[in-house]
N, C-alpha and C positions, 0 to 999 in steps of 0.2 A: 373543621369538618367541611368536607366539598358539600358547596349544595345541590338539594338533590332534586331541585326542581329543572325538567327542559325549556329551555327558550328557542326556540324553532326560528333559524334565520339562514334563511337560503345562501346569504354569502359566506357566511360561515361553517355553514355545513356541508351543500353540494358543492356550493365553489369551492373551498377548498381544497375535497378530494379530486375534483376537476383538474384545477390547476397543477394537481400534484401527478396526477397521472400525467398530464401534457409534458412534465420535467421528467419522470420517468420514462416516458417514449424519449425522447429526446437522450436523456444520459444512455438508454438503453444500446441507439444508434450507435456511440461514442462505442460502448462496449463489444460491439458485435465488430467494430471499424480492428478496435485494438484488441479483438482476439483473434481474426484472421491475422494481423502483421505481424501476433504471437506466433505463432504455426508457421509463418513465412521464415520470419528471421531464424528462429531458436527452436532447429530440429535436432540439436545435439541433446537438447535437456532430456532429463530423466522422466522413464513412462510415466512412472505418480504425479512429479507435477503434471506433463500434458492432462493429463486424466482429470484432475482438479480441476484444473481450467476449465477442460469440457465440461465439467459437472457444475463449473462455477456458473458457466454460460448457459447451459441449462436451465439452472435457478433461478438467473437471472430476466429469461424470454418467461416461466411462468410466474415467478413475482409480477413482471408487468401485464401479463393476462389475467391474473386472478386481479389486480385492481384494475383494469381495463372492462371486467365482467360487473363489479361489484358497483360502475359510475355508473354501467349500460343500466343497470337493474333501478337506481336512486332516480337519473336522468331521463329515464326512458320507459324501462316497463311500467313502473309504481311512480311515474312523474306527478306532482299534486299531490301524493299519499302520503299526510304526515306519519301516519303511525308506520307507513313504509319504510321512511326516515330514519326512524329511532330504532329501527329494527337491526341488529345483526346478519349479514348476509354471510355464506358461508364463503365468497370469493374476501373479504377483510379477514376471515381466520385463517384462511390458504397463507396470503401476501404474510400474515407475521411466521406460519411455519417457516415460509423460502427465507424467508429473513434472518429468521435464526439457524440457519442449515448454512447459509451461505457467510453471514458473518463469521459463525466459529471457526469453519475449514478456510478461511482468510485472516482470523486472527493465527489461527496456526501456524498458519504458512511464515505470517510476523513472527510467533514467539521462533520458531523454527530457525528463523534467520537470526536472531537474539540470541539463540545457543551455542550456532555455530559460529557465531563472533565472537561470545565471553570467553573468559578463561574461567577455571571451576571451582572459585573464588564463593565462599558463603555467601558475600555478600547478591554476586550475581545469580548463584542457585534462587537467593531468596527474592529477588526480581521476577526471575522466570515462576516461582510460585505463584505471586501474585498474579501474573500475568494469566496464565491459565487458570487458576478459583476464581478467577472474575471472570472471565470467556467463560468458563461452565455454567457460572451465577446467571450469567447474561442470557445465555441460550437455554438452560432451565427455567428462565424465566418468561420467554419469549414463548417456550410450548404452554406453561402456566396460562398463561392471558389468555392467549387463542384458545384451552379448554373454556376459559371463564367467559369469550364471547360464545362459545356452542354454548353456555346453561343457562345464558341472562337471556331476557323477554324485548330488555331497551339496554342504550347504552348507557343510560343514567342510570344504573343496576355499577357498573364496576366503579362507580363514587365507593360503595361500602369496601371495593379492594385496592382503593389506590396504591398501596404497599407492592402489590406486583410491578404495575409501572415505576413508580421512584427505584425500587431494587432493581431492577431491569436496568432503566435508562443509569443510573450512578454504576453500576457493574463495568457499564459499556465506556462511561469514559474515563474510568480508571484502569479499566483494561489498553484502552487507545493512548493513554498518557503515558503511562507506563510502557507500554510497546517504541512511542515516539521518543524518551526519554532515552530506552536505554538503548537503541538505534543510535542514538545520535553520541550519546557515552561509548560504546565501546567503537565508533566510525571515528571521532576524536582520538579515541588512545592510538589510532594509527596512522597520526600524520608521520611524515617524515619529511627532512630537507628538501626531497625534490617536488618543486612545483608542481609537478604535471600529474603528480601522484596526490595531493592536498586538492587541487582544482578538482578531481574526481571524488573523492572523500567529502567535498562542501556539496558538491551536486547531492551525493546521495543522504546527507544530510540535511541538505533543504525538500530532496523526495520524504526522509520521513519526520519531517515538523509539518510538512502540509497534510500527510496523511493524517495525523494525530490531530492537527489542528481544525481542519476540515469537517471532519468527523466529531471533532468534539462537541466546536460550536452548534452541528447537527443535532445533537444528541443534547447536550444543554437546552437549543429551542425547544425540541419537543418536551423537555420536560419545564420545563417554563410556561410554555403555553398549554401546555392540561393542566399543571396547577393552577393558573389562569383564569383558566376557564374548561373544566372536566364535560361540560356538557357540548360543545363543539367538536369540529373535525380538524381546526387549523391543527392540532398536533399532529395528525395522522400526515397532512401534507408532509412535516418535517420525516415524519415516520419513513415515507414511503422512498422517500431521495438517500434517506441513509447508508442502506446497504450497498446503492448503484455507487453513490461516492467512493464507499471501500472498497468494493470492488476495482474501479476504475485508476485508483492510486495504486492499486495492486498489478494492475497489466500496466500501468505507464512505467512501472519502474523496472518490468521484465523485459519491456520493449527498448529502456534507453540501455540496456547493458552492449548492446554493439557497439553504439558508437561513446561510450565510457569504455568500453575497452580496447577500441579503437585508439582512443586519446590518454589511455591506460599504458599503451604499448611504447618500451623506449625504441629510437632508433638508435640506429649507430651513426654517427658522426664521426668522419677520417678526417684529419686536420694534419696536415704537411707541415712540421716545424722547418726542417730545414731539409734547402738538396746543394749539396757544393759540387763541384768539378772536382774533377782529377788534380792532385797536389804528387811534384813528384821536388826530392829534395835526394842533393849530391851529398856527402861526406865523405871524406878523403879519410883514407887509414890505410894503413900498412898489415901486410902479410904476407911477409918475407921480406922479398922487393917488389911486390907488386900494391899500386893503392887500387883500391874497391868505390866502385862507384855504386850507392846502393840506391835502390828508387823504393818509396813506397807510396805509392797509391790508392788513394783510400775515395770512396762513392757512399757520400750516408746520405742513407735515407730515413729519416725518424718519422715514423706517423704515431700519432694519439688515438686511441678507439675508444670512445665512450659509449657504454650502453648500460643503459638503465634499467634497471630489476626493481618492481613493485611487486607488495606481498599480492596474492590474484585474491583481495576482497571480491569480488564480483563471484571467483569460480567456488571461495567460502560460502560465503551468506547467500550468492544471489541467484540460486541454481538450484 
């Protein structure tokens, strides 16, 4: 049973939401960087994604304002107030709403790309199941909490519902595992002989183990450190970096599709086997009484054309 007594320690509690905001401005910057050179590059994509994006970016500018508001209020208005402290503010119930808004329409966008890779094999139906009952689990759980900090008085009040958080956080990285997993099983099943084709194929196989991986590790700390310790904020640090990470693995891999498709692209290659000269040859015959002097001359020119055809993974899954 968590204990349910607070121990009030300034590094642990405002520093850590401090610090965690300074990480969120900061990935925030990254985001705002790699949604414009989304917009830049990639104006052939489909209205829905654009629209996500913008709605992702959205989410993401007030995620970081609602905990931007919620340090102002601990650090600044109510500074010295412990029972300030312990209090629920309503910019920490905002930051888990965008959290969960923004994570699911990003895990989607993953299963999305999961579907449009597999074949419609039971086995991978029943991947993409899991995939999406765990994003649901995740995101029904994430509005869960946030009612449960609008009805508690202190936050040593949700020790008696830890079961939201452990569901919550175990939803997420089974959702992310599973996402990274089967990303990477069905980018596998499509290597083929040529290099240039496998070289693109490991790239975006290393975009989705670091996503999953990333993520994971995020999501295993915070639930390690509230187990931990339920009466501090170092969780919420972990908390608050998470969705910027998803996010952020999500435009890096929309952003590298030019030049993967770039280095996706065969050329053609002309290769001159051979070029001879003019060959002329006499042979003597008879017809009638006259001999025949025949000539033939022949000019080759053989060339080879190689051009290479990859299946368009990118214009499947990545679009």
């Amino acid at each position: 049973m968590a204990d349910s007594t607070f121990h009030f320690d300034v590094g642990n509690t405002l520093g850590a939401i401090f610090i965690g905001n300074i990480v969120v401005a900061i990935f925030y910057g990254v985001t705002s960087v790699q949604t414009f050179i989304y917009y830049k590059r990639n104006e052939g994509d489909s209205w829905i994604l654009k629209h996500l994006v913008f709605c992702l970016w959205i989410l993401d500018g007030l995620h970081l304002a609602f905990i931007t508001y919620a340090v102002y209020v601990y650090a600044v208005r109510d500074f010295g107030n412990v029972l300030a402290m312990i209090t629920p503010t309503w910019g920490l119930m905002a930051q888990v709403v965008a959290t969960g808004f923004s994570d699911v329409i990003i895990r989607g966008i993953f299963c999305h790309r999961v579907w449009r890779l597999s074949s419609r094999t039971a086995m991978n139906w029943a991947v993409i199941t899991i995939i999406i009952a765990s994003s649901l689990l995740a995101f029904v759980m994430s509005l869960v909490f946030s009612v449960k900090l609008y009805t508690v008085d202190t936050y040593f009040e949700l020790s008696k519902i830890p079961w939201v958080i452990y569901v919550g956080l175990a939803a997420c990285v089974v959702a992310d595992v599973f996402i990274a997993g089967a990303l990477c099983y069905q980018l596998a099943m499509r290597r083929t002989r040529f290099q240039r084709n496998n070289s693109v194929i490991r790239t975006l196989m290393l975009y989705s183990i670091n996503t999953g991986l990333f993520t994971s590790m995020c999501e295993l700390g915070c639930l390690i450190t509230y187990a931990a310790s339920p009466t501090n904020f170092i969780f919420m640090g972990f908390y608050f970096v998470l969705t910027k990470l998803f996010l952020n693995s999500l435009l890096a891999t929309l952003n590298a599709r030019q030049s993967l498709r770039q280095a996706m692209t065969g050329e053609v290659v002309t290769i001159p086997l051979s070029h001879t000269p003019g060959t002329a040859a006499t042979v003597s015959g008879s017809e009638g009484d006259r001999d025949a002097d025949i000539y033939d001359v022949s000019r080759i020119h053989v060339h080879a054309t190689t051009e290479i055809k990859t299946d368009s993974i990118l214009e499947r899954a990545y679009t």
